[in-house]
C-alpha positions as CSV (number, residue, x, y, z in Angstrom):
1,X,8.5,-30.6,1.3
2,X,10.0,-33.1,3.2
3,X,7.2,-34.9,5.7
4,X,5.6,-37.6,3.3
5,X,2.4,-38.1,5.1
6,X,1.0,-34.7,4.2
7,X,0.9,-35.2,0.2
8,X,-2.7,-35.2,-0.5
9,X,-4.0,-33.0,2.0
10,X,-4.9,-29.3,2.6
11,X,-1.7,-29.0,5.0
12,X,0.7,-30.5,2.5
13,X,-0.4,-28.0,-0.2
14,X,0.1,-25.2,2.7
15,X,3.6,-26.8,3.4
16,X,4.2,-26.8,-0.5
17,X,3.6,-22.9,-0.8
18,X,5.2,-22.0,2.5
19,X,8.4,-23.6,1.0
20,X,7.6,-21.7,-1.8
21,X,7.4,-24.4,-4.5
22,X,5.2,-25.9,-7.0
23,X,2.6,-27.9,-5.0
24,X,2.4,-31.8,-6.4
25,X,-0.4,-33.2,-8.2
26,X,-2.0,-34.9,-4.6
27,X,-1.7,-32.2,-2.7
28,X,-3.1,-29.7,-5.3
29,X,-6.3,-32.2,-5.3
30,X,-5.9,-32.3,-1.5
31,X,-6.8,-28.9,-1.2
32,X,-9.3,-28.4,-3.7
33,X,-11.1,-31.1,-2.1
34,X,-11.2,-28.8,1.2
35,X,-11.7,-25.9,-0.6
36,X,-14.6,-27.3,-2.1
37,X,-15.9,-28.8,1.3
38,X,-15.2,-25.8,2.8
39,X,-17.2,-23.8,0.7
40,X,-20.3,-25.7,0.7
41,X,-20.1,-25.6,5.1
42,X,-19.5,-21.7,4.7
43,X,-22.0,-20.6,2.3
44,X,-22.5,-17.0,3.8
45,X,-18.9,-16.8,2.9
46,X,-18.9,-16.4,-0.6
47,X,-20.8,-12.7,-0.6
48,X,-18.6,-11.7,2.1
49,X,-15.3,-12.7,0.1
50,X,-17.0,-10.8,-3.2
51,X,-18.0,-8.0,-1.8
52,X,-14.1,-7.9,-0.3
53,X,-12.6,-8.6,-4.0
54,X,-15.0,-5.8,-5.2
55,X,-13.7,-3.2,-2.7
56,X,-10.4,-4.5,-2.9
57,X,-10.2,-4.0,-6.8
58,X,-11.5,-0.5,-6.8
59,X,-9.0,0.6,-3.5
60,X,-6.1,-0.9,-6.0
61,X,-7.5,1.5,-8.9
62,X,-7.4,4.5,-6.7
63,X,-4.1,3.7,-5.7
64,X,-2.8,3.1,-9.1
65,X,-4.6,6.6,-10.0
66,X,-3.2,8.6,-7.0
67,X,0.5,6.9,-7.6
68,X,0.6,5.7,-11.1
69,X,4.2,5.9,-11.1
70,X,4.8,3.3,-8.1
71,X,2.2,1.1,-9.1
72,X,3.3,0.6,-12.5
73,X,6.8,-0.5,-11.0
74,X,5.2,-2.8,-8.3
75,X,2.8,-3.7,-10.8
76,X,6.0,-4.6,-13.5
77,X,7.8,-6.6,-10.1
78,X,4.8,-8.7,-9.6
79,X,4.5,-10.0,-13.2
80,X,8.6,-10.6,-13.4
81,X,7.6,-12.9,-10.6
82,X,4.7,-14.4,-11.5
83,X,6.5,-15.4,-15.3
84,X,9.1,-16.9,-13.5
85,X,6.7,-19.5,-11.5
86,X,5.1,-20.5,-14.5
């Protein structure tokens, strides 16, 4: 990230994962500062989110059922990539 004036805010954690990079220390408390504010100005928006997880997860196990195959490939992709940020 190279703007500076950013670190310890919302946008400077977006810039941070756009780059696709670790985000620092400020701007990972930057944005859970607004996601915390956020929340509590949105309240409806916490069922609406759930109920969007909770269909989300059971359209996934379908999937996985009707194409166990692919998904288990995807599936083996997406955790080679998520060891390797961590």
């Amino acid at each position: 990230m190279t703007d500076a004036t950013e670190h310890g805010t919302h946008a400077g954690y977006r810039r941070h994962v756009d780059a696709g990079e670790p985000a620092c220390d400020a701007c990972l408390e930057g944005n859970a500062a607004y996601v915390q504010k956020w929340r509590i100005e949105h309240p409806a928006s916490r069922g609406a989110r759930n109920r969007y997880q909770n269909a989300r997860g059971r359209a996934m196990t379908r999937l996985a059922q009707a194409h166990p195959g692919e998904f288990d490939v995807y599936m083996a992709e997406e955790l080679r990539v998520e060891t390797s940020r961590g």
